[in-house]
C-alpha positions in Angstrom: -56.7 11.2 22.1 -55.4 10.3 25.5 -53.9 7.0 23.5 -52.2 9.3 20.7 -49.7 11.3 23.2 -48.3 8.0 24.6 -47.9 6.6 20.9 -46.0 10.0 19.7 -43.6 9.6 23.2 -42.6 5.6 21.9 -42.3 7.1 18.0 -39.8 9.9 19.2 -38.1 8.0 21.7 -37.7 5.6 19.2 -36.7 7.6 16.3 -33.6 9.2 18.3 -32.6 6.1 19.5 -32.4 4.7 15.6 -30.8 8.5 14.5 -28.1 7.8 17.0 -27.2 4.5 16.4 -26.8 5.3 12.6 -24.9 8.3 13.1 -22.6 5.8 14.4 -22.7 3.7 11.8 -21.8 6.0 9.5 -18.7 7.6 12.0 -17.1 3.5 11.9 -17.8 4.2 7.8 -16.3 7.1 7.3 -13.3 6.1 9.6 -12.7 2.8 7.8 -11.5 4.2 4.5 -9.1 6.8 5.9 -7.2 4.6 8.2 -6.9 2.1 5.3 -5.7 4.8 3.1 -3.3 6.0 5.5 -2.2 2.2 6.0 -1.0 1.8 2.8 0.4 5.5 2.4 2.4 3.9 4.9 3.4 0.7 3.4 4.1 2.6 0.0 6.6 4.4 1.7 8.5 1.6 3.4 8.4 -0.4 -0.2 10.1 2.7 -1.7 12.9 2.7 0.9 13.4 -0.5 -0.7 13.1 0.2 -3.8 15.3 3.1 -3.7 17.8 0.8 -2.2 17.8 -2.0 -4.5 18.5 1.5 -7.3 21.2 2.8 -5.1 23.1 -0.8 -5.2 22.7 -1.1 -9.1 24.7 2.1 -9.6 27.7 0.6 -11.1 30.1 3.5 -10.2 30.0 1.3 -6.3 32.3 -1.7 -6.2 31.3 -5.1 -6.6 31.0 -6.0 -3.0 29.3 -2.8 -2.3 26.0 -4.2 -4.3 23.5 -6.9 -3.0 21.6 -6.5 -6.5 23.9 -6.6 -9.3 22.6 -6.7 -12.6 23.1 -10.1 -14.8 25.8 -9.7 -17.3 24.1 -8.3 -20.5 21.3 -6.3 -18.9 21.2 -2.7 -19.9 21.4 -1.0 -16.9 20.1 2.7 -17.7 17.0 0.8 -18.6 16.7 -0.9 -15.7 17.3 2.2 -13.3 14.7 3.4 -15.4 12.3 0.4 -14.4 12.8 1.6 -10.9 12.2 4.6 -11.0 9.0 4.0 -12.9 8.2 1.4 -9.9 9.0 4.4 -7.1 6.9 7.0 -9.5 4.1 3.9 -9.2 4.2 4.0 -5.6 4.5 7.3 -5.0 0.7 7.7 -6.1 -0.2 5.6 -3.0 0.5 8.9 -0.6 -1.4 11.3 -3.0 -5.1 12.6 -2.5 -6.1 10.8 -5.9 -5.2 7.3 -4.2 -7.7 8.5 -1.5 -10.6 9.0 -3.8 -9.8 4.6 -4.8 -11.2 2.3 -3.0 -9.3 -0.2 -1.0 -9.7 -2.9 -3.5 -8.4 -1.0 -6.0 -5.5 0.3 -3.9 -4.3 -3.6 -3.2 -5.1 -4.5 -6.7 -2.8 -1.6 -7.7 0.1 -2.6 -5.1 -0.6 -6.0 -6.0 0.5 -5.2 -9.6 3.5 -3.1 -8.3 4.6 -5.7 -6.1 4.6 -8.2 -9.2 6.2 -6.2 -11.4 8.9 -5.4 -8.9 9.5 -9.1 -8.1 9.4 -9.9 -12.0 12.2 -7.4 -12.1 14.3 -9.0 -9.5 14.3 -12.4 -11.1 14.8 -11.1 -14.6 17.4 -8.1 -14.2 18.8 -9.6 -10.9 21.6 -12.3 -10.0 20.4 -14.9 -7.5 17.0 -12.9 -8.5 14.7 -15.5 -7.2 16.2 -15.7 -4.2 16.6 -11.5 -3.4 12.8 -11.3 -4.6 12.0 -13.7 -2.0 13.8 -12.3 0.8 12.1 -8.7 -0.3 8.9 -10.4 -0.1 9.4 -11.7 3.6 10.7 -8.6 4.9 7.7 -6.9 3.5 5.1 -9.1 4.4 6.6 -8.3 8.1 6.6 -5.0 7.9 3.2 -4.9 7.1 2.0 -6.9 9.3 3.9 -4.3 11.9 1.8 -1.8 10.3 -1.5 -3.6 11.1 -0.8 -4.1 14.8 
């Protein structure tokens, strides 16, 4: 008996030490996915300013040398202002409370696609496409990387 009391002391000790540490464990787990969903809530929105942009400089009723993306000569352009639009619609999603219940996997998959499809676009709708989808592409990946630090 005099054996058991120290024994119960160690197992107590012991057992809030271990319900402490995971409580922790659990706060870094919960934190994780909220910060990444807020990350690229963030990023959605700076690839729609482009987005909306590269739109906005399509509209034929501006001049010539008022557009940095003109459409090649033969490309219907209602249908591809509707392509864009169905790209900003796409990344609106990213800022919604659905895109929180995804997991961040499946979130980058998702802009992953977007991002290809947009780029796709570019070279196929675009003059000099190739080129604009590349500089797109660079001034993204920087502003993402902005977003991580």
């Amino acid at each position: 008996m005099d054996q058991l009391l120290p024994v119960l002391m160690i197992v107590l000790i012991v057992s809030v030490v271990m319900m402490k540490q995971i409580g922790k464990i659990t706060h870094k787990a919960d934190l994780a996915p909220r910060q990444s969903f807020e990350l690229y809530a963030k990023f959605s929105t700076i690839i729609q300013e482009h987005v909306r942009e590269i739109k906005n400089s399509m509209d034929s009723s501006k001049t010539m040398e008022e557009r940095k993306y003109k459409l090649i000569s033969g490309r219907n352009e209602v249908q591809a202002l509707e392509k864009i639009s169905d790209f900003i619609r796409k990344l609106v999603f990213f800022e919604t409370m659905m895109a929180k219940q995804k997991s961040a996997k499946e979130i980058e998959g998702e802009l992953f696609a977007v991002l290809s499809g947009l780029e796709t676009f570019l070279t196929e709708y675009c003059e000099e496409g190739e080129h604009l989808a590349e500089e797109l592409r660079n001034i993204l990946l920087e502003e993402y990387e902005k977003l991580q630090n």
